[in-house]
C-alpha positions in Angstrom: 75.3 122.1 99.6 73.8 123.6 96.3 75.8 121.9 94.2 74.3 119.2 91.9 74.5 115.1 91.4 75.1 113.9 87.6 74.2 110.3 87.1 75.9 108.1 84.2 75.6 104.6 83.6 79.4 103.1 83.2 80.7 101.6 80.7 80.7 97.7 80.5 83.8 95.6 82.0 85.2 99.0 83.5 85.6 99.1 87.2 85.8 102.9 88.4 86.6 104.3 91.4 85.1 106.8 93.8 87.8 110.5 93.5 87.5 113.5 95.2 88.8 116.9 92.8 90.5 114.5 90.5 88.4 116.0 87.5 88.6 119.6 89.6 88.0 121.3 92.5 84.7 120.3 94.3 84.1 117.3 91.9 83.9 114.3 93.5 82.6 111.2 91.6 81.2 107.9 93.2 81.3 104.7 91.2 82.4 101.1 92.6 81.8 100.9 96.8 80.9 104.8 96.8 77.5 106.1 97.5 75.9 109.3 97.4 72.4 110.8 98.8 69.9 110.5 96.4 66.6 112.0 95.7 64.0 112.0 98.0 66.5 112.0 100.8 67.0 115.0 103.1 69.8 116.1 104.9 70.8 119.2 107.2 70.5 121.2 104.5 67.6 120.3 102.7 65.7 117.3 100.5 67.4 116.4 97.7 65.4 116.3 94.5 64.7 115.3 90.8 65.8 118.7 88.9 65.8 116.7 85.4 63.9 113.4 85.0 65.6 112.5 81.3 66.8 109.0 81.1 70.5 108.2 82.5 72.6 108.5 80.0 75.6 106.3 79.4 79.0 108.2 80.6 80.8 110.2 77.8 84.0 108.8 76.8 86.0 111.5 77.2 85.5 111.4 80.9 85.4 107.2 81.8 89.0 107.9 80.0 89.9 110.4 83.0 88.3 107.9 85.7 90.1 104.7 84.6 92.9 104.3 86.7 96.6 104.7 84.9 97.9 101.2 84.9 100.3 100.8 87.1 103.7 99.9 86.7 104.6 96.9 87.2 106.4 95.8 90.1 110.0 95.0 90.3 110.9 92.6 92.0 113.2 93.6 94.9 117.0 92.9 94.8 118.1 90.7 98.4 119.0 93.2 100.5 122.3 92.0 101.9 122.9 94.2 104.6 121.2 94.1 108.2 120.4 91.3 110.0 117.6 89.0 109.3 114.7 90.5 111.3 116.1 93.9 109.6 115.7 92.3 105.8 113.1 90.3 106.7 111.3 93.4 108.0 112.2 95.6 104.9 110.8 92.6 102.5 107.3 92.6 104.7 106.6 96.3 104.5 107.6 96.5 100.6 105.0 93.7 100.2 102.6 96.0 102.6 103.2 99.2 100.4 103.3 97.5 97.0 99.8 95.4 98.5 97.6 98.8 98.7 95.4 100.7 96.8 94.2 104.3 96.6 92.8 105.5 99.4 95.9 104.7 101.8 98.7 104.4 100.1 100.8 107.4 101.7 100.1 106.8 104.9 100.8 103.0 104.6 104.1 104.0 102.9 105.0 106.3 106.0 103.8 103.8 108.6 106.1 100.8 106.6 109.1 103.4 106.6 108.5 104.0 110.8 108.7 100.3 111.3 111.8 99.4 109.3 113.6 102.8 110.7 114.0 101.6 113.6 116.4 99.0 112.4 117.9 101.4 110.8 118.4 103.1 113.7 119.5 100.0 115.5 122.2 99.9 112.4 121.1 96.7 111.4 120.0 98.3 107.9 121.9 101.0 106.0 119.5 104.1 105.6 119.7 103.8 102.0 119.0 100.3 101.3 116.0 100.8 103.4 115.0 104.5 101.4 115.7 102.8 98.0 113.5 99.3 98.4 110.4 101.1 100.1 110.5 103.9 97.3 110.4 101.1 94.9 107.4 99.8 96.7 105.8 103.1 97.3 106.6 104.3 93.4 104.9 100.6 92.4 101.3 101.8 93.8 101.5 104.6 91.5 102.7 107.0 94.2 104.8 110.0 92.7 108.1 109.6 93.2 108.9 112.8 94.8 105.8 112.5 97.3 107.4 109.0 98.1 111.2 110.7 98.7 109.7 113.2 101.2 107.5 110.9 103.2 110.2 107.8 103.6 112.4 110.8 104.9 110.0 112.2 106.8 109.4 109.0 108.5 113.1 107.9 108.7 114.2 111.0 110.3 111.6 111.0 113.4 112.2 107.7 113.8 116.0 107.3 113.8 116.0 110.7 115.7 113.3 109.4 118.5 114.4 105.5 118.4 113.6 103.7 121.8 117.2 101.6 122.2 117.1 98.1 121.3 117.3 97.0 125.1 114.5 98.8 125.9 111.9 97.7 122.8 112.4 94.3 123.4 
């Protein structure tokens, strides 16, 4: 919509990844399983064309250094959780594997989805809250989530859940 479409080849052995306003606002970039409309297309608003026909040019340096992903840290290994019954640990260990499993694109709302499901043993009191809190915002810090992002949506989801909980006679 007026805007333009830059085209770089990327750098050998480099796998990017599509981001939307990661370099700034209203820059998206497409790279591994992204696509974008291309010239001699046409859209809503218009055909898209060649403005400059130069050569691609290989992508500068400066910027396949802010695409690469960060690595990630690695992931601890969580401590047994000895509190809770089994379902309730065996739960927790399932959704840290979930949460510590995904990639970008998904990886807040998986964390708040694994937090719903293990609050309701919490609710239960098969699980102290913050056993529960600490080993999913392990898991949810191990994607490369910030950690205050992580804080506010594992509380987010344990409060709504504790506070709506159907009774354990009634879910099973």
């Amino acid at each position: 919509r007026g805007g333009e479409h830059l085209y770089f080849t990327a750098p050998a052995g480099v796998r990017l990844k599509c981001s939307a306003n990661r370099l700034g606002p209203h820059v998206d970039t497409r790279a591994w399983g992204g696509y974008v409309v291309a010239p001699g297309s046409t859209t809503g608003d218009g055909a898209y064309e060649v403005t400059d026909d130069a050569p691609v040019a290989p992508l500068p340096g400066w910027l396949a250094e802010r695409l690469t992903e960060p690595n990630r840290p690695a992931v601890v290994p969580l401590a047994p959780v000895r509190d809770g019954t089994r379902a309730a640990r065996t739960a927790l260990e399932r959704e840290c594997a979930v949460i510590a499993a995904t990639t970008d694109g998904g990886r807040n709302n998986t964390l708040h989805k694994s937090a719903c499901k293990v609050a309701r043993f919490v609710a239960w009191g098969d699980l102290p809250r913050d056993v529960a809190e600490r080993a999913i915002q392990g898991a949810g810090e191990s994607t490369g989530l910030p950690p205050a992002e992580c804080r506010t949506t594992i509380r987010s989801a344990m409060d709504w859940v504790i506070a709506h909980a159907t009774p354990r006679q009634a879910a099973s």
